[in-house]
N, C-alpha and C positions, 0 to 999 in steps of 0.2 A: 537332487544331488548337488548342484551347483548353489542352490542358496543353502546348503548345511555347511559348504565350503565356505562362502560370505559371512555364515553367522558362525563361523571356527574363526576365522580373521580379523570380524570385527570382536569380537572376546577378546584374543589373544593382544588386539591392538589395547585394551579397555585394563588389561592385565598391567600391560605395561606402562602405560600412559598415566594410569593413576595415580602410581607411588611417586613418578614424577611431576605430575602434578601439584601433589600433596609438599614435597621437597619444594619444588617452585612457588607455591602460596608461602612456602612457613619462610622464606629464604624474601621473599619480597616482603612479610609483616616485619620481621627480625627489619629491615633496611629501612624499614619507611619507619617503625618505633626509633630506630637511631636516627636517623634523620627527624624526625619532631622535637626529642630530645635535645639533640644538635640543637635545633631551633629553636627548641626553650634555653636551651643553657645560652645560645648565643642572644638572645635578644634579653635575658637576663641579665646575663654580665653585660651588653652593650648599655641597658636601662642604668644598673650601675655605676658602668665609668661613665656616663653620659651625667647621670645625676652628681657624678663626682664634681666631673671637671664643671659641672655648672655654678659646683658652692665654691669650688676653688676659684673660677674664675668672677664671683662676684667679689671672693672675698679674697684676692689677690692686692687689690692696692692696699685695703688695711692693713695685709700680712705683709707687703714690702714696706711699707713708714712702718711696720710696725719695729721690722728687722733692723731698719737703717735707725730710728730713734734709739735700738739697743745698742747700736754699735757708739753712739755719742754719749750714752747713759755709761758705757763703758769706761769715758774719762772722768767722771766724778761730777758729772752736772746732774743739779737738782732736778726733779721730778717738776717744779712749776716750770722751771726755764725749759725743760722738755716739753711741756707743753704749749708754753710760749711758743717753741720753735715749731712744732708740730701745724697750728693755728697759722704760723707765720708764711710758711712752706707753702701753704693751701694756698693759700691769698695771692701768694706772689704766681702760681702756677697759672690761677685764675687769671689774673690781671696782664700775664704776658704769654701765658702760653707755653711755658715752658716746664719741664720736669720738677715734681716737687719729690719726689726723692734722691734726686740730684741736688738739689735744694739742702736734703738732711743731709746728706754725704758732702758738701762741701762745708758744710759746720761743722761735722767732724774733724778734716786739715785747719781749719781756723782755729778752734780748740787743742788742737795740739801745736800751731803753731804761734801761738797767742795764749798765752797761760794766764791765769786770772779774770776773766770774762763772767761777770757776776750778773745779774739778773736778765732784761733786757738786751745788754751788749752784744749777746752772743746771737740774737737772733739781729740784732741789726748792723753788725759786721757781716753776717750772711747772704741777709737782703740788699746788699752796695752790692757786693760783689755780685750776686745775681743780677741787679738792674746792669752795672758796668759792664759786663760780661755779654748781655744781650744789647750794650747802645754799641759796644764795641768790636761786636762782630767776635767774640771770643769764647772761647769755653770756658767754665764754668771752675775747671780745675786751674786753669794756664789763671783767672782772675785771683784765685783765691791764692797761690802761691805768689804771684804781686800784692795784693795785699800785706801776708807774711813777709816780704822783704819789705815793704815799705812801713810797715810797723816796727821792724828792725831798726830802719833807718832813721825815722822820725820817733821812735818812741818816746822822746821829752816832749817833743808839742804834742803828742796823742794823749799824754797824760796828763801837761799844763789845761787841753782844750776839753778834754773829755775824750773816753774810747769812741761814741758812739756818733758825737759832732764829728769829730777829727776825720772817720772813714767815710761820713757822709763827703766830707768836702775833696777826700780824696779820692771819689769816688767821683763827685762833679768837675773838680779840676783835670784828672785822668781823660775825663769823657770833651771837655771844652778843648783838651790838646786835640785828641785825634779828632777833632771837628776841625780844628786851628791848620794841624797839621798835615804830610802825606805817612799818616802813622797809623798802626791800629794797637789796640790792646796788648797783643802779644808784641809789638815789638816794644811797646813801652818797656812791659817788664823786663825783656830782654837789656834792656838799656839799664835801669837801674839795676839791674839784675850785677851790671858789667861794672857802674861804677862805684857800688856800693856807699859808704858812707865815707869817701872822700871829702865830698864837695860839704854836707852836712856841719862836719868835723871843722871845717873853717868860717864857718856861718854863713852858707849862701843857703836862702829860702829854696824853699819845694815849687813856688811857682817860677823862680827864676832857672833852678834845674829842670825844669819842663820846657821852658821856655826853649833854653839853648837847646837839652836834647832830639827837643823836637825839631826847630828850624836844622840843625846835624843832618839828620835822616832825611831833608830833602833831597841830599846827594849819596845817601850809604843805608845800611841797617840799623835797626839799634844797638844792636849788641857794641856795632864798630865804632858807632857814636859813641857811647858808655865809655870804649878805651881811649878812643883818643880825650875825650874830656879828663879822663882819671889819669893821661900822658899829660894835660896842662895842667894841671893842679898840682903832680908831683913836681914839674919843675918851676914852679910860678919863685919860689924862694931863693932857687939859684938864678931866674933868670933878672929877680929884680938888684941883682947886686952885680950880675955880667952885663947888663944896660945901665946900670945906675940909675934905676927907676924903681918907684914903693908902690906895690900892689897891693898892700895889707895897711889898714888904720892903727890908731894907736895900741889897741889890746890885741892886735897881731890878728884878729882878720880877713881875709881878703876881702877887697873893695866887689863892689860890684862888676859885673863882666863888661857893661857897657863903656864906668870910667876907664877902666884897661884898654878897650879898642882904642876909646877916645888920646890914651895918653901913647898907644904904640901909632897911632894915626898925625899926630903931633909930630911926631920922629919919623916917620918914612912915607906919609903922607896918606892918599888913599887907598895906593897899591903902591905890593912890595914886590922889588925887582929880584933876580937871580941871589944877586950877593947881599940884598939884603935877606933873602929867605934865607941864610946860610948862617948868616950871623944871627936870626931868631934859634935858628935850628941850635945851634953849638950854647946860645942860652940858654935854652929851654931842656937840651939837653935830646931832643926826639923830633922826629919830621913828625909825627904826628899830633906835637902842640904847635906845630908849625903849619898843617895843614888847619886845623880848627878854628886859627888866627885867622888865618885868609878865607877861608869862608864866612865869618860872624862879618869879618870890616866890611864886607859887600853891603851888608843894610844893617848898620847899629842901628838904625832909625825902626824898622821894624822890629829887630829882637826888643827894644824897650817897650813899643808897644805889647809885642806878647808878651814880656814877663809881667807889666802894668792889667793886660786884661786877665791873665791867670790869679794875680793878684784878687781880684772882685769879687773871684766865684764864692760863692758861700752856698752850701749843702751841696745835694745830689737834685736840685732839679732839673738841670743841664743833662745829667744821665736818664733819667725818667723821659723827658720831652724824648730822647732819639731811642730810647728802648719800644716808646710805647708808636714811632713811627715805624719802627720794621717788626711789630706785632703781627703773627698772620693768627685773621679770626677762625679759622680751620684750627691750630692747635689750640686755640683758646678755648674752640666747643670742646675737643679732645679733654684738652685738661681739665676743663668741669668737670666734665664725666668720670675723670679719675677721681677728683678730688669728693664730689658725690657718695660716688663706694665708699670713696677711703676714711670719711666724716660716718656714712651710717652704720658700716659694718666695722669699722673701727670702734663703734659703740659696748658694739656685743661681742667683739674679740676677744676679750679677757676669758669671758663665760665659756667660748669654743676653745681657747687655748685650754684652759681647766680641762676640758673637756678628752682634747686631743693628748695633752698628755698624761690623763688617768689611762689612756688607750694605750702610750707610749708605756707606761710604766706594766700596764699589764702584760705586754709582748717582752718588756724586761724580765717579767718572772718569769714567764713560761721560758724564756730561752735559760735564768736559772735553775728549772727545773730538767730543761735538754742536760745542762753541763753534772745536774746532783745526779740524774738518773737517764746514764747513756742509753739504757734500753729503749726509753719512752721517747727517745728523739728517733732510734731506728725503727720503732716500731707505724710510727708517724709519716718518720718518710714513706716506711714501705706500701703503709696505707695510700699516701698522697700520690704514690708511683701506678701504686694498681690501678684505682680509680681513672687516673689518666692514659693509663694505656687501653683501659675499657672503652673508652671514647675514642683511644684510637683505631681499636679494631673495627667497632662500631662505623668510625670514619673510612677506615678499608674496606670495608663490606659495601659503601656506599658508593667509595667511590669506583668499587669492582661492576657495582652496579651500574654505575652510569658510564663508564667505559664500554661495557655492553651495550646502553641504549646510544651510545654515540655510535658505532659500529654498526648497531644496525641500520641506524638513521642515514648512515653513511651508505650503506649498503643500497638502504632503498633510494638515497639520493641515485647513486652511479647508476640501478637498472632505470631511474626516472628520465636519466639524464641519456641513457643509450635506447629506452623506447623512441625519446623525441627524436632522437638523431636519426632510427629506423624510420618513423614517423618524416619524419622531413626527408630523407630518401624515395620512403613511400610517394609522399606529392613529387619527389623531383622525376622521378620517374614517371608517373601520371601525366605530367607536363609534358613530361617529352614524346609518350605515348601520343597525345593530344597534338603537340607538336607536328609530329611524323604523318598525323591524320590531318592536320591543317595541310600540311607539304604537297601530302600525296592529292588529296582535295584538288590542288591548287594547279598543281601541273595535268591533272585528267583535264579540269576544266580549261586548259589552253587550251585552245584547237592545233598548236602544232605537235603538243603532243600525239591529238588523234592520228595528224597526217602523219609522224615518224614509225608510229605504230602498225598504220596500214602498211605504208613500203616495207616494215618489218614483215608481217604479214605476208605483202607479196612475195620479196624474194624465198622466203620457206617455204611457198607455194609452189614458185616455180623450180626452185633446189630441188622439192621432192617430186613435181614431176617431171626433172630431167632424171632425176636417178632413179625413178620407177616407170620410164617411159616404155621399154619395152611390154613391161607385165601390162602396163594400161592400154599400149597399141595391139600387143595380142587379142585382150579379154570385150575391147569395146569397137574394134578396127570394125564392124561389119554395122554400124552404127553410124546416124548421120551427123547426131548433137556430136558424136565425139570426132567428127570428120571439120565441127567448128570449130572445138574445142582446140582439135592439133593446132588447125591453120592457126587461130588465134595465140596458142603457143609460140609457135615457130615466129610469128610477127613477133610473138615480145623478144625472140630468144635473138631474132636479129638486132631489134633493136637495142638490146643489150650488147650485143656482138659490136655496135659502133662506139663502146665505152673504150677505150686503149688499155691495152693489156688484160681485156675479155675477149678469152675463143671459147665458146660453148656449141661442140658438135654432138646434133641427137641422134646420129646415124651410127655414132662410135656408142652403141648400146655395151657393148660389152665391158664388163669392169674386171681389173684385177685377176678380181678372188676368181669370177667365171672362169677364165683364162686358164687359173690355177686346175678348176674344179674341170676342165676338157681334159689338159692332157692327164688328170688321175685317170678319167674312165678312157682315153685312147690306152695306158699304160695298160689300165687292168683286163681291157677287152684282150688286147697282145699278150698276154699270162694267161687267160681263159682261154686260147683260141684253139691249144693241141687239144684242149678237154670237150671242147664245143664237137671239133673234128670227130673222136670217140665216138659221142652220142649221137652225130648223125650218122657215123655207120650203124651202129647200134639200131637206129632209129629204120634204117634203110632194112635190114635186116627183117627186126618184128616187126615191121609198119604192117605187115599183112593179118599179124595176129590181133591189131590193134580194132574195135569197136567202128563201124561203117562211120557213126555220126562222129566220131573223134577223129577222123580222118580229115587233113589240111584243107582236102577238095570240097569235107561237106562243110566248114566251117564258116560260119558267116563273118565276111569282113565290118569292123564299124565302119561310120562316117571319118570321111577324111577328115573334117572340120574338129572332128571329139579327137581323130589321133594328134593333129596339129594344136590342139588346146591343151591336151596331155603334155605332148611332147614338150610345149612350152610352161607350162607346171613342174615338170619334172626341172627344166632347165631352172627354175624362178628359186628350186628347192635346193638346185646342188651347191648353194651356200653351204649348206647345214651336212655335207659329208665330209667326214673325218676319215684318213688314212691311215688303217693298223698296220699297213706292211703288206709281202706274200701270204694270202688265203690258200689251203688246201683242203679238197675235199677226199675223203676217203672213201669208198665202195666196197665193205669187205665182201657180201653177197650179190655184186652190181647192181644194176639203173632197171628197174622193171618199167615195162611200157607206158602205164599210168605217171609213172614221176619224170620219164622224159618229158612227158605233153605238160607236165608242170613248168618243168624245168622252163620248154619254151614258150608256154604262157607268161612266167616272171620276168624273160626277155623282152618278149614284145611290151610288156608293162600294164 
């Protein structure tokens, strides 16, 4: 019977367990096909963008010179001077280390800010400014707009000397000041930037305008250099008719800067006092060709030699020598490596751009195919919508899934983690079990535990035979060991008796409850005794009708010893009586002579 029971349970479980089963297998193929899936798609596309960004990034620097040579193709240079520039760009990246598309981007502002740049020109107004730019500690853009003002300014010598001589030495002269001077690149331009084509305009040279603006700037900026210089020049014409002195030669000129110190040095000596700075001032028209004055006359002696050695420079080797000493050979490997790509896939660029924009041109039709035929653009998306939310469900199934196997993993962590802690309870208590047995070990094995033990011992010996001492002197009193036994008591009980505040008396046998348990039977004997009366007259009465051998006279008395051992029994026992209260006996047909001699059989006991 019992196993038709087991094989109904196991069925029934078999019933159940199957279909879910089955749901459970198809529910883990379904997640594990989306996740392969997942996995192909995602190591697909990864393979893809991966191989993208690999062509893109080879072929990034071709496609940047590619973009920056369009944007200069944009001003109207020729395709060779493009390639000129392209060549030129590499070279100088190599050689210094520096951006060569930075490089085509600052031909660009050159080209527009220098109109007419025919063959060559253009790529070696580019290359000054990039050497000058890197001797000069300056950017690249800040060069190329000095440049532009100084082609401005000098445009007649640029074009008596040649464009391409003329930047070179403006390019080495630039680079000799800030060696000469406390100047750099950018404050150059700042300076010419400030005094434009003043000083030009009256014919003082380019190196002697470098000269003064440099020595300026040991005490100010450029830029404040630039004003105040462009402050003594506007007044040099009033000031040489308010002194009575000619600062300009025949063809109206101005002389050089040095005769002027030398002819205001004549007149007010080597230094000029309060009130002579006042009378410059009111000539010149400004305190600040008044301050310009007194700085140059502290060393005419030098301002001649620097405008004599700016004077000498010819080309840009001056800028080369200090470009190519703060070269770091880290971006030098760098910019090979740019310029590498940028020369071999710059090769086949053309062929890719063909390429990429037959691709551009076809994503143009198809989107004028969205706009001729709106259905085929909705019907596209919708495709493109489903598709991905298929994957996205697919991705909710998975990640339903693995929320689950986190949970359970969780689950099984928490009971792993509360067996060990049971586990570790288990040992601590072991321990202490172990513990408690080392303890107890440890105190048996004292000996004074023994001795506390024994006197424990004794006194509970001798406690219970003081409080059992009667029952013991009744049952063993006729006895001689127990005649040792007492003595040896009473010796200990004296000796005890000499402790202070121990009195143990063995004579005072009786306890309490005994006390109690006397006067219940004095009481109850006094309530029995009219009754007792009764049955001895009674007893007096038929005594005669009563049986010879039941007769008091023929009855044999016990031993005294058995009544006295009773009697002290009885006495050992009247602990154990309870008091109901007044008992009465009732007699409806009276006491026949048999139940009296009971009656006083129960009395005697």
């Amino acid at each position: 019977m019992n196993m038709d029971k087991l094989l109904m349970q196991v069925a029934l479980i078999d019933q159940v367990t199957k279909p879910l089963q089955g749901i459970t297998k198809q529910m883990q193929t379904t997640a594990e096909a989306g996740r392969q899936g997942m996995t192909n798609m995602a190591s697909g596309g990864a393979g893809l963008v991966a191989t993208g960004l690999a062509i893109q990034n080879a072929l990034m620097p071709a496609i940047e010179m590619d973009r920056k040579v369009g944007e200069v193709k944009s001003l109207g240079v020729t395709d060779e001077a493009l390639k000129q520039l392209q060549a030129t760009a590499l070279d100088f990246s190599v050689e210094y280390g520096k951006s060569a598309t930075d490089f085509v981007n600052a031909s660009y502002d050159i080209q527009s800010a220098i109109a007419g740049l025919d063959g060559n020109e253009l790529s070696q107004f580019t290359k000054a400014s990039g050497v000058l730019a890197a001797a000069t500690k300056a950017d690249t853009s800040t060069i190329t707009n000095y440049m532009g003002t100084m082609y401005g300014i000098f445009k007649n010598q640029a074009t008596e000397m040649g464009k391409g001589e003329w930047v070179e030495q403006v390019s080495g002269m630039t680079a000799s000041a800030v060696q000469m001077f406390k100047t750099t690149g950018n404050e150059m331009s700042s300076a010419f930037t400030s005094i434009g084509a003043e000083a030009t305009s009256v014919g003082v040279g380019m190196n002697e305008q470098m000269a003064i603006l440099g020595t300026l700037q040991a005490t100010m900026s450029g830029s404040e250099a630039g004003t105040k210089y462009r402050s003594f020049l506007g007044g040099v014409a009033k000031a040489q008719s308010e002194l009575g002195m000619s600062f300009t030669d025949a063809q109206g000129q101005l002389l050089p800067m040095v005769n002027i110190l030398e002819q205001l040095k004549g007149r007010y000596g080597d230094t000029i006092d309060v009130a002579e700075s006042a009378e410059l001032a009111k000539a010149f028209g400004t305190k600040e060709a008044t301050g310009m004055i007194k700085l140059l006359m502290a060393d005419t002696d030098g301002l001649a030699q620097s405008i004599e050695s700016l004077g000498q420079v010819q080309g840009m080797s001056k800028a080369e020598e200090m470009a190519s000493a703060m070269t770091d050979q880290w971006e030098r490997l760098q910019a090979s490596w740019f310029a590498v790509r940028a020369a071999v896939f710059g090769a086949i660029l053309p062929s890719i751009n063909a390429v990429v924009g037959s691709m551009a041109d076809g994503m143009l039709v198809i989107t004028g195919w969205t706009q001729e035929f709106p259905m085929l653009g909705e019907i596209l998306g919708y495709v493109a919508i489903a598709g991905i939310s298929l994957g996205g469900v697919v991705a909710a199934l998975s990640l339903a899934m693995g929320i689950g196997q986190m949970m359970s993993a969780g689950w099984a962590l928490t009971m792993g983690t509360l067996n060990g802690v049971f586990k570790m309870l288990r040992i601590s208590t072991l321990a202490m079990t172990a513990a408690t047995w080392l303890f107890n070990a440890a105190l048996w094995a004292n000996p004074m535990t023994w001795i506390v033990a024994g006197i424990g011992l004794l006194i509970a010996g001798v406690a219970a035979a003081i409080y059992w001492w009667d029952d013991l002197k009744a049952s063993f009193a006729d006895t001689n060991w127990f005649n040792v036994i007492a003595w040896a008591v009473e010796g200990l009980v004296d000796l005890l008796n000499m402790i202070p505040g121990v009195d143990i008396d063995l004579n005072a046998s009786d306890t309490p409850e005994m006390n109690v348990t006397k006067q219940a039977e004095t009481a109850k004997q006094g309530e029995f005794a009219p009754l007792e009366n009764t049955f001895a007259k009674v007893a007096n009465e038929e005594l005669t009708q009563v049986s010879p051998y039941k007769q008091p006279q023929n009855m044999t008395a016990p031993p005294k010893a058995m009544i006295q051992n009773l009697t002290t029994n009885n006495k050992a026992q009247a602990n154990n009586v309870r008091q109901y209260g007044d008992i009465y006996i009732t007699a409806p047909n009276g006491i026949t002579p048999d139940q009296l001699a009971e009656w006083d059989e129960l009395n005697v006991g």
